[in-house]
N, C-alpha and C positions, 0 to 999 in steps of 0.2 A: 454192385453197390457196396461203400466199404462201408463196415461196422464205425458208432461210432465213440468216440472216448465218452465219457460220463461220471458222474458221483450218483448213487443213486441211493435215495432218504428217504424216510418211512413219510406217506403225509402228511401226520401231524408236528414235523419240527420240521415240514418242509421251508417256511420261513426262516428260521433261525437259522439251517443250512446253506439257502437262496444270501441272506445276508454276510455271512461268513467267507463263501464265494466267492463275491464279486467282492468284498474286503481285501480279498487273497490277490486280485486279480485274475481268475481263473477262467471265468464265467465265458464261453465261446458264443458272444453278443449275435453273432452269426447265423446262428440256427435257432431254435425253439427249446425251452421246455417240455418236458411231456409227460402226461399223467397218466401212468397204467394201473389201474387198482389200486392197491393200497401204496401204491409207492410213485415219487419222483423221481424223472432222469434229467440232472444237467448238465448241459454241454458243457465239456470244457477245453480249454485249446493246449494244453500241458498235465504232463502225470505231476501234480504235487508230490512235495519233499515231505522225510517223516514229518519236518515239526508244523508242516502245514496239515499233514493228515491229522496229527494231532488236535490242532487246531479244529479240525473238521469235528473230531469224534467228541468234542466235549459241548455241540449242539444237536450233538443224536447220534442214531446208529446211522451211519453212512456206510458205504460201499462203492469203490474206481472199479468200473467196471467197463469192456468192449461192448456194445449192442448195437446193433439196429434201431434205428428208431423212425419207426414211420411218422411224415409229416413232418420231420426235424427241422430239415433246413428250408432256412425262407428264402423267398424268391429275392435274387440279386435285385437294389436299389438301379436306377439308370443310373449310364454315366453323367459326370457333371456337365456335361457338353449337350449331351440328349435332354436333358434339368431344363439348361437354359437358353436351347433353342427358339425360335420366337421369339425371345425375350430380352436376348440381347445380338445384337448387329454380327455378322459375320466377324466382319474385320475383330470385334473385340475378343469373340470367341475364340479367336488364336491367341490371345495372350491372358484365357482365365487363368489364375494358379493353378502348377500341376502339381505341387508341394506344398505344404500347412501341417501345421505342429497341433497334436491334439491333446493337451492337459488335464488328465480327468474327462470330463463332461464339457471343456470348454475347449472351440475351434477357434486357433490365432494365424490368421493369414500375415506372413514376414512382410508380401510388398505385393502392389498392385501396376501393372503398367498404367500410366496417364490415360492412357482409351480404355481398360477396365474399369479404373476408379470411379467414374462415373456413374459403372454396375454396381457399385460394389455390394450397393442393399442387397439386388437380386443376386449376385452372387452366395452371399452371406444363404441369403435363405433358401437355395438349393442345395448346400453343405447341409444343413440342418435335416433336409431330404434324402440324403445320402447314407449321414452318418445317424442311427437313430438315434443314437445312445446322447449324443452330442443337445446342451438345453443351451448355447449360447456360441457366438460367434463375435471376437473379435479382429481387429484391424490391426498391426503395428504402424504406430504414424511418424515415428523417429528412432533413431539409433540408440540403440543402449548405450546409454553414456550415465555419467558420475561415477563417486564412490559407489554408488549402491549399486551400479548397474540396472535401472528399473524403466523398461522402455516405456512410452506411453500408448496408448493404447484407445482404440476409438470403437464404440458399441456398433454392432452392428445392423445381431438380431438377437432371436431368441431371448434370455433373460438377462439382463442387466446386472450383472454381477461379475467379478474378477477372483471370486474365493471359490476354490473347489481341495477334491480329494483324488491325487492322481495315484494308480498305483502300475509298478514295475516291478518283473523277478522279484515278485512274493513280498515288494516291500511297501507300502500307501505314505504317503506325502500328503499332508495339508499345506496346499500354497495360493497364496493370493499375490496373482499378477501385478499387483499395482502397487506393491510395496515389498517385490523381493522379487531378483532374479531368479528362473527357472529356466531348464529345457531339459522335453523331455527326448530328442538328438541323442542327448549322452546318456539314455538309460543302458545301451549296450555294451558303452566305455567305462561306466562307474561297475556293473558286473566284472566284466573283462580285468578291473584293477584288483574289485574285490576279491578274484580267484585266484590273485597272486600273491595277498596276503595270508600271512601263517598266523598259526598261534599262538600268542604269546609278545606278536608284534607289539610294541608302540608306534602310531602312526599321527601324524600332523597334517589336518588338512586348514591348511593356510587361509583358503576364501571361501567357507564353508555352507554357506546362504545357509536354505532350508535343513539341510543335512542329507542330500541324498547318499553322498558317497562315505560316511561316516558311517550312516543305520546301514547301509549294502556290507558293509565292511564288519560289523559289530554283529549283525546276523546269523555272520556266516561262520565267524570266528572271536575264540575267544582273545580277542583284542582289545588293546586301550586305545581309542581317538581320541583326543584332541580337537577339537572343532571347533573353528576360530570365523567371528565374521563383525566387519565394523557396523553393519547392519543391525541395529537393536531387533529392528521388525521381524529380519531374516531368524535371529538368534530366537525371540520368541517363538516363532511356527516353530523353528527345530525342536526346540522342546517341545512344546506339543506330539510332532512327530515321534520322537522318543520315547514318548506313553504311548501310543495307539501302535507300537510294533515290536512284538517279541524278540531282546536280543541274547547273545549267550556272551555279546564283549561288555565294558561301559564306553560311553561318550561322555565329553565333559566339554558342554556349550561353552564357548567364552565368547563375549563380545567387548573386542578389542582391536585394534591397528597391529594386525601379524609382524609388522618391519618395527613396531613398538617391544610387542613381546619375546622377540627373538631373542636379543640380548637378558632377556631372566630365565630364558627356556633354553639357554643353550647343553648340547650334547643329551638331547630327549628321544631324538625318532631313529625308526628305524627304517621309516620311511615318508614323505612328503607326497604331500596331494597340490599340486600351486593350479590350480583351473581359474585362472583371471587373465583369459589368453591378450589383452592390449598391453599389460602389464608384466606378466611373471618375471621377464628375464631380468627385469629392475629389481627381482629379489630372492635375485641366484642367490647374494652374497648373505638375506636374513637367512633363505630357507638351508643355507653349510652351517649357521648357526642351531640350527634347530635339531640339524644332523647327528647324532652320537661323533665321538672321535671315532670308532672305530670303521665308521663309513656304512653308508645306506642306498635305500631308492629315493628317487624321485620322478614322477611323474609328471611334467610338465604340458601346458597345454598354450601353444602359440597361435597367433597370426599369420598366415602365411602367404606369398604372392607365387607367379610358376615359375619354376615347376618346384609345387607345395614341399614334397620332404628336400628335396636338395637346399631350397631357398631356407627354410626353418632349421635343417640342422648346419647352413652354415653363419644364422643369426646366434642361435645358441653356441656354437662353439665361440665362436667369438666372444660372448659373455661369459664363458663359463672356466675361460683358459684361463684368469687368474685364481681360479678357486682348489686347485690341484687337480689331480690325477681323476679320469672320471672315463667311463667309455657308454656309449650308444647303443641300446641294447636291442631295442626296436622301435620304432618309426610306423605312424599312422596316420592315412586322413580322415580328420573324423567327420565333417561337415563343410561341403558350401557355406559360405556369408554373406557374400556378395558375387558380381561377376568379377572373376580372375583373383578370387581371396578367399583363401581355406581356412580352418580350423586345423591345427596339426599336433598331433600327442608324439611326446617322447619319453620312452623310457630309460633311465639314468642311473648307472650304479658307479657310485662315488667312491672314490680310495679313500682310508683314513687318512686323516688328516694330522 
């Protein structure tokens, strides 16, 4: 049996510790608590960074430590097949979701086939059996579409509400689905960017929403963002967001039309964030504005049909050949969207201009 990770807290500030935790995102929902004497062991599913241990030690003495912990781990949930056995018809059981986006505490199912949708309550509330942690479960019942991006979204079960706290690589998000695009899909893409920025960068993220790639970036480094979103809604949680997470960069929310402020922001970044994938390549031409002359990154995030990187990097070159000199640096899929349509990341370093 392996030993297992832990923080372990005297138990009198075992709360303030326990809250701190799962603030961090740390907390290994997976297994148990355990109380041995005078002290707490909790799971956790990654070694925290100093400034998170930091974090830790200013709600008590803590201690990361290897152990054993008898009784730790709980006994695996069934599968969601075994849930809803009985309960729903064969035939539909082949086409429950095998994928759902999990936001915080709230379950959003992307799509249902025709013969699930009928399940969909019982659906819903074997998720909620599954996932403990999980108080709510929604439905997507149309395509992200407008400026805002804000799909609609149909209740399921559990609690009636669309506002939670999600957190990723040590960063928490307050977001409320019903009035500001999320996913949490690209928590491992907005890290991935953030470890490519340096210190000292100026960086422009063009369609900003809540701010996840801004705070990931401003965390980790002493950086200036820029964080731009025509979203008022979006622009408020971001700030919020901004107080509830320690950074060592600044951000500075804007809510405004990116292809508006380009022209007063020109020659600012040193590198560009464009994640409005129906849209971005409509604003190659802002985001070379936004670029310093002496040339940058940008990371752009498309739509794409098959076969995903050849079809996307040969929309983007297309677009991009009147903006000068530029080469493709690396090429990703980040996400399914539909059948036979990807999400695709590019990475872009621009010649001065």
């Amino acid at each position: 049996m392996e030993d297992d990770l832990c923080i372990r807290s005297r138990r009198e500030s075992g709360e303030r510790v326990k809250h701190a935790i799962v603030s961090l995102g740390l907390l290994d929902r997976a297994k148990r608590i355990v109380l041995q004497g005078d002290f707490i062991y909790f799971p956790i599913t990654r070694l925290p960074d100093q400034n998170e241990i930091g974090a830790l030690s200013k709600t008590g003495e803590v201690t990361v430590e290897l152990k054993r912990l008898p009784g730790a781990s709980l006994p695996s949930p069934k599968s969601l097949n075994a849930l809803l056995s009985g309960k729903v018809p064969q035939s539909a059981l082949k086409s429950i979701p095998r994928s759902y986006d999990i936001v915080g505490d709230i379950i959003v199912i992307e799509r249902l086939s025709s013969e699930a949708h009928e399940y969909r309550r019982e659906i819903a509330e074997a998720l909620l059996v599954l996932h403990r942690h999980a108080k709510t479960v929604l439905l997507k019942t149309g395509k992200v579409d407008g400026p805002y991006r804000i799909p609609l979204l149909e209740h399921l079960a559990g609690e009636d509400r669309r506002e939670t706290v999600h957190s990723e690589y040590g960063i928490r998000l307050m977001v409320d689905l019903s009035k500001a695009y999320f996913s949490p899909r690209l928590g491992y893409e907005r890290s991935r960017v953030a470890s490519l920025v340096s210190d000292g960068e100026t960086v422009v993220d063009m369609f900003a929403g809540v701010g996840p790639f801004a705070i990931m970036i401003a965390r980790r480094h002493r950086s200036m963002v820029y964080a731009i979103d025509i979203n008022p809604e979006a622009v408020r949680m971001m700030r919020y967001n901004l107080r509830i997470n320690r950074l060592k960069g600044e951000v500075y929310p804007i809510c405004n039309d990116a292809l508006e402020l380009s022209s007063k922001m020109q020659n600012t970044a040193d590198r560009i964030i464009m994640n409005l994938p129906a849209q971005s390549l409509t604003f190659l031409p802002a985001a070379r504005k936004f670029m310093k002359r002496s040339g940058g990154f940008a990371h752009v995030y498309l739509f794409s049909g098959p076969p995903p990187i050849d079809s996307a990097v040969n929309k983007f070159v297309e677009s991009a050949l009147p903006l000068g000199g530029f080469e493709i640096i690396s090429s990703r899929v980040v996400k399914p969207t539909a059948p036979r349509e990807w999400i695709v990341s590019l990475d872009v370093r621009f010649a001065p201009s």
